[in-house]
N, C-alpha and C positions, 0 to 999 in steps of 0.2 A: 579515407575515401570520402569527396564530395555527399555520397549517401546517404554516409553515418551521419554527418556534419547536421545536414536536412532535416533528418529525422528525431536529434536530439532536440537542436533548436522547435523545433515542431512542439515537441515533447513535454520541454520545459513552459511552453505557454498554453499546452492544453491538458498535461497530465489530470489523471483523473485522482482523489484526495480519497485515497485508502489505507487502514488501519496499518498493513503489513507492511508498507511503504514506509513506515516512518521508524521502521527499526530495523540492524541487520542481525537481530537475534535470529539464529538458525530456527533454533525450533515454531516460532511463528512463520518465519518464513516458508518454510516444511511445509507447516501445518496449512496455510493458504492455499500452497501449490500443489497439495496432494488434494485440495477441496475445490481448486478450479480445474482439476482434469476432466474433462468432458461435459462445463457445468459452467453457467453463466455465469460473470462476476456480481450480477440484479440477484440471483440465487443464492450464490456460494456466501455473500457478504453475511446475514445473518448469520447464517452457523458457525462461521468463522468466530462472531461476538460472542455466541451463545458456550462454543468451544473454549475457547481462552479466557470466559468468567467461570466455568465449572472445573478448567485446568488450566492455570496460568503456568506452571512448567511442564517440562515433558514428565517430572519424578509423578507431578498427582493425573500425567493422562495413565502413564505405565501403572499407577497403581487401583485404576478403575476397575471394576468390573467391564467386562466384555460384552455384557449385557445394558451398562448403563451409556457406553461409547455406541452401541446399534440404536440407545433410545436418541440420544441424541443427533445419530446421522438422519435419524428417519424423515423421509420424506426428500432425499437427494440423492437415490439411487448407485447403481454402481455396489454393492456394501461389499465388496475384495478391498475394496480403498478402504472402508474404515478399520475392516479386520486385519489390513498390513500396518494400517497408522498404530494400531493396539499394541500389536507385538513389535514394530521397530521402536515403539516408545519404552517400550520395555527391553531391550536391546540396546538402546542409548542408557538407558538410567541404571542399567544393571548391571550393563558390560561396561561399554564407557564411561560411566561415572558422569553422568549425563551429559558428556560432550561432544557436540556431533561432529561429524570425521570432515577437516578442512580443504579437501580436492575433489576434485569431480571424481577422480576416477576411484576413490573412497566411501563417496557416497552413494557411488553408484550399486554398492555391494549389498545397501540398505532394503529390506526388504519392499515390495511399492514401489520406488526410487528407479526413473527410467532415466535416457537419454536426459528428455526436457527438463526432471527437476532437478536433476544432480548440476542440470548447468545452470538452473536458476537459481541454485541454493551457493554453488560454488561461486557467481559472477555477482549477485547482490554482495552477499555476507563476506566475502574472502576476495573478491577482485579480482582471480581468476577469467582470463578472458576467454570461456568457452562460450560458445553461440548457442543460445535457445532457439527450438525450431518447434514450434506450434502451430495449430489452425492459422493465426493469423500471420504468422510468419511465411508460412505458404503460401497464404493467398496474394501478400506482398511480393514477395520476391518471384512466383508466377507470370504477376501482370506485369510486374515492372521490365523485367528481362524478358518478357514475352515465352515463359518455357513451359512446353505441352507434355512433357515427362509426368506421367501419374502418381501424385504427391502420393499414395497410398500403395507405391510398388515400390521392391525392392529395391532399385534403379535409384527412383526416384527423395526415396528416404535417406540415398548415400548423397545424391547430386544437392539436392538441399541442404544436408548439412555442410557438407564442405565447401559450399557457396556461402551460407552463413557466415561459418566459418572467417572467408576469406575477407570481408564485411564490416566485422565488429571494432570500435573502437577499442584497442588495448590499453588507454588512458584512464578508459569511463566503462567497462565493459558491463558493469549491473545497470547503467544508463541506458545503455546503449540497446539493450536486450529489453529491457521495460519501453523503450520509445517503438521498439519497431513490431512489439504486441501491443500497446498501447492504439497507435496507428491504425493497426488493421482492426481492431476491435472498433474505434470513432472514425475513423476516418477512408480507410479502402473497405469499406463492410462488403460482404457477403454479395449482398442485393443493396442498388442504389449508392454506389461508393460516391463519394463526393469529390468526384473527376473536377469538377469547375472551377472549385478553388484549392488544389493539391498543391503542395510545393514541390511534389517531383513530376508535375504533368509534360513538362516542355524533354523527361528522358522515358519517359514513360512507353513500351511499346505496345500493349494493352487498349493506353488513351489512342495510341497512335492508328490502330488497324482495327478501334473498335472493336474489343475482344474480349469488355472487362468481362461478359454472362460468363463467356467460357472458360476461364482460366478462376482459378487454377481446376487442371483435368484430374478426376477421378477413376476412376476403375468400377466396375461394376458391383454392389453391393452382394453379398450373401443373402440368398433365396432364404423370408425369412417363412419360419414355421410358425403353424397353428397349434394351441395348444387347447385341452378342452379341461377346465377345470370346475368342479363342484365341490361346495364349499360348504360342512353341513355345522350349522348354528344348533347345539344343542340346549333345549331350555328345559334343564328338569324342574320337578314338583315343588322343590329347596328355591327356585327362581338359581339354582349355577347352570356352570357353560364348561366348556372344554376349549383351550388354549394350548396347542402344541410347538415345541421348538421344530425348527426344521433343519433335520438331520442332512448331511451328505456335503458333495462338492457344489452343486446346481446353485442355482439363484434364490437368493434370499436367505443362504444358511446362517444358523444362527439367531435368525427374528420367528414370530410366533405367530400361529397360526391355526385357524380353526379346522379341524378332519378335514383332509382334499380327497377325495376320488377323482383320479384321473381319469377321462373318459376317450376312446377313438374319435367318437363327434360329438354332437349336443345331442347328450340324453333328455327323458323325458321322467317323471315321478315311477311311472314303474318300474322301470327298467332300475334306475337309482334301487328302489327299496330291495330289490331281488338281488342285488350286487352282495356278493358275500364279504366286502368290507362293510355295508351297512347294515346285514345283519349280525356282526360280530361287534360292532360298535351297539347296534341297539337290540337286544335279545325281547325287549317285552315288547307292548304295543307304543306305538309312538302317531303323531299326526304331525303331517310334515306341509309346510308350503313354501310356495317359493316367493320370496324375497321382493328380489327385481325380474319385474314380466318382460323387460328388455334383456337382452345378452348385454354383459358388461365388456368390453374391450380394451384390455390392458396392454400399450402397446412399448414392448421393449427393443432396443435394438439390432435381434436378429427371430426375435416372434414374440408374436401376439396370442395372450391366453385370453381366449372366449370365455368368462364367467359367470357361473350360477351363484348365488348363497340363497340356500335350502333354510327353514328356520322347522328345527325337529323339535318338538313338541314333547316328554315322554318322562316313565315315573324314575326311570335308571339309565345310566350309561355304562357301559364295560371298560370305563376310565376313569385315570382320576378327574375327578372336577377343580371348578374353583369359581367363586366369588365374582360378580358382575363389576364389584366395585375395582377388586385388582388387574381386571384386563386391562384398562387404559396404562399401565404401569410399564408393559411388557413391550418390548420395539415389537414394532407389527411393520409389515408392506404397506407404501399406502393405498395400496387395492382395500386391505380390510380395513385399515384406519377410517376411510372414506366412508364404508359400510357402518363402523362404529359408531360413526356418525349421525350419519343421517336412519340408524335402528334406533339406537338411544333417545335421541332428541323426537321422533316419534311416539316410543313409546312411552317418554317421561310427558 
């Protein structure tokens, strides 16, 4: 199709000059395309280097620690993405003998491993011509075909790919699939698409009825929730602190973290010291202040935690402790990283 043609040519004079790009080894490839899923390529690009000089194959990701793969993601969110990158790399190196499976519909079985990268792993590295369907895949084929279908509905998840789909170069399809995210990521953005000088402006129905704000149509967002978190800094007598893993399925598990008291709303120092998780964390006398006289506002995808960090003061804690010097060691949120920060460099 005339489309494809457009879009490659487009592609080859404007691509943009990235590390993953220049090899079709699967496991970089993987490794890129599970660290742009919902994550800027201005973002994702460091980690990517930082990634692949700590583990050049999949054998030394699968053989890290889980702790030192959360140090490394920290600060790019999401961490379900690093924690499936852990164990499918240990799944590759262990089962397959570190080779990763050559079809989409193989790779799809990968843990992590959605729609989008089983086609971008399968259409790069193996030439397989399935259709990659992302952000800007949508917002392409939206304005161009002018279709009001909610890229984020059922519907609409089917109709996009099989339009895709129907699309792709079968010659070039790893081409083909990099020009037409390439495209909407430099050239149909978001906000301010560069209508003027498009090469597909003259089929364009978008340019055509003046539509580009609206398309592509979404759906309405999950009502996001408030969360109220306090966050107690303990500093005994010894100058240690307490640093906890965080248990469970929720957000952030696996990274560390200083005592949370969950609160209904924003508490106040009383109410805090009377909670029977801080008096079982601190039995003797303690003197506590708070931190930041601002609420902190950490905002996630579908809620926002209102943050306190408390700095408790006291001769004992009813935990183990540890060392000021080894927290910076341990992945943390960047809610407390931030904190780490800006306590430290104050009190040093």
């Amino acid at each position: 199709m005339i489309l494809a043609k457009q879009l490659v040519y487009w592609y080859l004079q404007n691509k943009r000059d990235l590390p993953w790009r220049k090899t079709k080894d699967p496991y970089r490839v993987w490794l890129s395309e599970i660290m742009l899923q919902q994550t800027r390529v201005a973002q994702g690009f460091p980690y990517f280097l930082k990634f692949t000089e700590a583990f050049p194959t999949v054998f030394d990701l699968a053989k890290a620690d889980e702790s030192e793969v959360l140090k490394l993601w920290q600060g790019l969110g999401y961490y379900s993405r690093a924690r499936n990158l852990h164990f499918t790399a240990k799944f590759v190196a262990n089962e397959l003998k570190g080779v990763f499976p050559k079809t989409y519909k193989e790779l799809l079985k990968l843990k992590g491993v959605g729609d989008y990268t089983a086609s971008a792993i399968a259409s790069i590295c193996y030439t397989e011509p399935v259709a990659v369907v992302d952000g800007n895949v949508y917002r392409v084929l939206s304005r161009f075909f002018g279709i009001d279908t909610p890229i984020n509905s059922t519907k609409g998840i089917k109709e996009f790919k099989e339009l895709a789909q129907t699309l792709i170069d079968t010659s070039q399809p790893g081409v083909y699939n990099q020009a037409i995210m390439d495209f909407g990521a430099l050239h149909c953005k978001p906000q301010n698409p560069i209508c003027s000088e498009c090469p597909l402006a003259n089929s364009c129905v978008a340019l055509a009825k003046n539509r580009m704000k609206e398309l592509p149509v979404k759906e309405k967002k999950i009502k996001v929730k408030k969360r109220y978190f306090n966050y107690l800094v303990p500093i005994t007598r010894e100058n240690k602190t307490v640093l906890e893993e965080r248990k469970g399925k929720g957000i952030w598990q696996g990274l560390y973290q200083f005592p949370l008291i969950e609160t209904q709303k924003i508490t106040n120092e009383e109410e805090l010291i009377e909670s029977e998780q801080f008096v079982k964390l601190f039995p003797n006398e303690t003197t506590i202040s708070l931190f930041n006289k601002e609420n902190i506002v950490h905002k996630l995808s579908h809620q926002h935690l209102i943050t306190k960090f408390w700095v408790v003061k006291t001769t004992d804690v009813n935990t183990r402790t540890m060392d000021w010097t080894t927290v910076k060691e341990r992945p943390v949120p960047v809610l407390i990283d931030k904190f780490l920060e800006e306590y430290l460099s104050k009190e040093s």
